[in-house]
C-alpha positions in Angstrom: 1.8 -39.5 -67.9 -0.5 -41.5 -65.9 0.3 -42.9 -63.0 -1.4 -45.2 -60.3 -0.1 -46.8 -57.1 -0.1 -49.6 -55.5 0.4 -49.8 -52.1 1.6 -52.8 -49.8 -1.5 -52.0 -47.3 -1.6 -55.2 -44.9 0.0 -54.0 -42.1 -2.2 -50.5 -42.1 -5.3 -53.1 -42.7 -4.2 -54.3 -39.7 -4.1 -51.4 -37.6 -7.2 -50.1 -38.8 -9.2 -53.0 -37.3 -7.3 -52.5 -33.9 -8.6 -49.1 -34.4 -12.1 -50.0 -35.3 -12.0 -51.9 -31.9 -10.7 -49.2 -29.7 -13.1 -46.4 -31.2 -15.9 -49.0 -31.9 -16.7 -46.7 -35.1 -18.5 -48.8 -37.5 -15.8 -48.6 -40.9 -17.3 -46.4 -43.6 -17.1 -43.3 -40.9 -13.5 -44.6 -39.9 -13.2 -45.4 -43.8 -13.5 -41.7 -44.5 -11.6 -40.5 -41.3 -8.5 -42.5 -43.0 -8.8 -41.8 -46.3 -9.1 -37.8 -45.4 -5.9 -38.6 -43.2 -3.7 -40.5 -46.1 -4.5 -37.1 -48.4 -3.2 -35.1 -46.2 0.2 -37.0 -45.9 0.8 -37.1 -49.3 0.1 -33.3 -49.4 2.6 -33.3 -46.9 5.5 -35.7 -48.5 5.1 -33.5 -52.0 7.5 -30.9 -52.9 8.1 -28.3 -51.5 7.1 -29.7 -48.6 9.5 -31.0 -46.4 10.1 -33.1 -43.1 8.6 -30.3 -40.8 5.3 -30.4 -42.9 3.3 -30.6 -40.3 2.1 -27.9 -37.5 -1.0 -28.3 -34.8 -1.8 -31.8 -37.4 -2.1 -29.6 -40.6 0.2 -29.6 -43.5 2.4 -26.0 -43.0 1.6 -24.2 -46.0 3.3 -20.9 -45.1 6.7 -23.0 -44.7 6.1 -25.1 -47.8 5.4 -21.7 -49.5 8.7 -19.7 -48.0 10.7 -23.1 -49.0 9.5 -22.7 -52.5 10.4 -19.1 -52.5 13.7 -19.8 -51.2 14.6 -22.0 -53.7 13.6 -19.9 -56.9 15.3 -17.0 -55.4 18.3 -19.3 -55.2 18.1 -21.2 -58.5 17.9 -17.8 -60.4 20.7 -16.6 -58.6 22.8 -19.9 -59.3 21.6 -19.0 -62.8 22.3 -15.0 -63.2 24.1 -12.2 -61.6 22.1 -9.1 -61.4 24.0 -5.9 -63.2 23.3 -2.5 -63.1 25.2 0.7 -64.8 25.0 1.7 -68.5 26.1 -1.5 -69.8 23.5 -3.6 -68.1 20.2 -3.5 -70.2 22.9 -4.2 -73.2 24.3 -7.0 -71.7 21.1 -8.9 -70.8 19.2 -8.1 -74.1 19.7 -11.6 -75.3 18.4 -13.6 -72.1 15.1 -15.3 -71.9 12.9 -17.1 -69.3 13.3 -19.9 -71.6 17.1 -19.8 -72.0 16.5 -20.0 -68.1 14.4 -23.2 -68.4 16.8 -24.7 -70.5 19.0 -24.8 -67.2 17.5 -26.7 -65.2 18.1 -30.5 -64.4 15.4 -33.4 -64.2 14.9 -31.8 -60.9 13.9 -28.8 -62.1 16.7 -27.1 -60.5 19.5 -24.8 -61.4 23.0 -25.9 -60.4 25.5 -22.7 -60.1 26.7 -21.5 -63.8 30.3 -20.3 -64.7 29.9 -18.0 -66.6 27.1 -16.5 -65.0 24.5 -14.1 -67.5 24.4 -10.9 -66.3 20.8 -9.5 -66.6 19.0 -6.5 -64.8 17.1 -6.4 -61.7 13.8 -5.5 -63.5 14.4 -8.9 -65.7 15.6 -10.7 -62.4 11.8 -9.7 -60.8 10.8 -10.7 -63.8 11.7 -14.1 -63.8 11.3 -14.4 -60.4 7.4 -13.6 -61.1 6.8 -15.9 -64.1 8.7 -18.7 -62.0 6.4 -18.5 -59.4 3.7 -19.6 -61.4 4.9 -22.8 -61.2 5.2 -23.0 -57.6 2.7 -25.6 -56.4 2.3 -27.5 -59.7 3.3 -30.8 -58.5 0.4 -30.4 -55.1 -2.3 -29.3 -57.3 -2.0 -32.6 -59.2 -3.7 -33.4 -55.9 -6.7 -30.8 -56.2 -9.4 -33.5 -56.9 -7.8 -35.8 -54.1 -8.0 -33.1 -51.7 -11.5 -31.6 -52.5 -12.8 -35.8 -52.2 -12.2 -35.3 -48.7 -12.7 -31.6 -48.4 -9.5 -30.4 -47.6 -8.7 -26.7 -48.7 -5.9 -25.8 -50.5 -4.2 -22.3 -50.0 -4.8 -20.2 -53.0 -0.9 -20.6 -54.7 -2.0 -24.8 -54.8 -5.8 -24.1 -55.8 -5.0 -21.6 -58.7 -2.2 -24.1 -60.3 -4.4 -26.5 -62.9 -1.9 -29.4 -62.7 -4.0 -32.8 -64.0 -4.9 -35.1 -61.4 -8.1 -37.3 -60.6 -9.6 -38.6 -58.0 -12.4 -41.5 -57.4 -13.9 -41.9 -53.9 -17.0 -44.6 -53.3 -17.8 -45.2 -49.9 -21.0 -47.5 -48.8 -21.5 -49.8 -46.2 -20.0 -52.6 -48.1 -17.7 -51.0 -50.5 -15.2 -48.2 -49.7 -12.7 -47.4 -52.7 -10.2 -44.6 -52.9 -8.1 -44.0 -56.2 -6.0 -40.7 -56.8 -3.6 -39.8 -59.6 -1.4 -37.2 -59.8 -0.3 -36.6 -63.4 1.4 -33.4 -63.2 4.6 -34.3 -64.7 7.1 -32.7 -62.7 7.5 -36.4 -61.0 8.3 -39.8 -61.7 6.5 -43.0 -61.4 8.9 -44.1 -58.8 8.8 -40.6 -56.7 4.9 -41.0 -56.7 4.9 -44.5 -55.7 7.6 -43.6 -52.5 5.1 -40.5 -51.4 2.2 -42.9 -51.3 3.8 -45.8 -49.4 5.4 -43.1 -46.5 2.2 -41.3 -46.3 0.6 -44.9 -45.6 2.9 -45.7 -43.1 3.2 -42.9 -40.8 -1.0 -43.4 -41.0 -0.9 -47.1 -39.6 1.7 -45.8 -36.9 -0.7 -42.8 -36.0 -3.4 -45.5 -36.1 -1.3 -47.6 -33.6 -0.2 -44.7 -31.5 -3.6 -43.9 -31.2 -4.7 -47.6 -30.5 -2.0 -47.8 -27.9 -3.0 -44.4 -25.7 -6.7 -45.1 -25.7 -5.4 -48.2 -24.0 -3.3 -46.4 -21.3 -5.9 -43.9 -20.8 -8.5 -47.0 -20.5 -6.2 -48.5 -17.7 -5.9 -44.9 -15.7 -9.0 -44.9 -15.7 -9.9 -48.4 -14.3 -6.9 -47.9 -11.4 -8.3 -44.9 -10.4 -11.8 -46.6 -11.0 -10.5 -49.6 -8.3 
């Protein structure tokens, strides 16, 4: 699956020449300020990140991470009920990680099961550990996106080899920015959405930051008079 986006970008256009005004930074430099910016948001908007992606202007990795964790933890319990006693190595012989996989919706997620499988806790930490090795698929289909700008990737995104590209050209005349995030685990239609929000918190950071270098600008010239 290949996918590409194309983003409605008139109104960030827009913003981004107010900008160029207020910083009077000539546009590749503020070219490559925004284009480092936009990554990061779509870092941010891409599971299992959530709404409080951000700390201190940086995507919140540690949360993201813990929200992942949560989640498997939770899914594999929707999906098993741990046993212990003679019985319980008997009764769990027969279950799989792939019987597991075989559970889950489009979502990749496990609604609660009735009949729950009993399995052990050794084969519950078992699963637990071989479903973490997808945690962070979807972001590393970002990896080449991410090291265009330079931006560094804990090591539970950076070791996931999800496909993804990345094309960055910026000259005097020409800046282009292209990324593709083919990892699979989303749709066309979810890619498209996380590139059009990331875009439009940018133009209102870009007109938040517009607007206080005015106020500050006017401060200055009362205090000035």
């Amino acid at each position: 699956m290949k996918i590409t986006s194309n983003i409605n970008a008139t109104k960030w256009l827009a913003s981004l020449e107010e900008l160029k005004k207020a910083t009077r930074q000539n546009m590749q430099t503020l070219m490559k300020q925004q284009a480092k910016s936009f990554i990061t948001g779509v870092l941010g908007i891409t599971p299992p990140f959530s709404r409080d992606w951000r700390e201190n202007n940086t995507p919140a990795w540690e949360k993201a991470k813990l929200r992942a964790e949560n989640a498997q933890q939770a899914d594999l319990h929707n999906a098993f009920i741990v046993l212990t006693g003679k019985t319980a190595s008997k009764e769990s012989k027969g279950v799989t990680f792939e019987s597991y996989l075989a559970l889950r919706n489009k979502k990749r997620r496990v609604k609660s099961q009735d009949p729950k499988r009993g399995i052990t806790q050794a084969k519950f930490s078992q699963f637990a550990k071989l479903l973490w090795a997808h945690a962070g698929w979807t972001l590393s289909g970002w990896k080449d996106a991410a090291a265009k700008v330079n931006l560094k990737l804990p090591k539970w995104v950076q070791n996931r080899s999800a496909p993804g590209t990345a094309d960055l050209k910026s000259t005097p005349d020409i800046f282009r920015l292209i990324i593709q995030n083919s990892s699979g685990h989303t749709d066309e239609k979810s890619i498209q959405s996380k590139m059009d929000i990331a875009l439009k918190r940018l133009t209102s950071i870009n007109i938040s930051r517009v607007k206080q270098m005015a106020e500050r600008k006017a401060k200055q010239l009362k205090v000035s008079k």
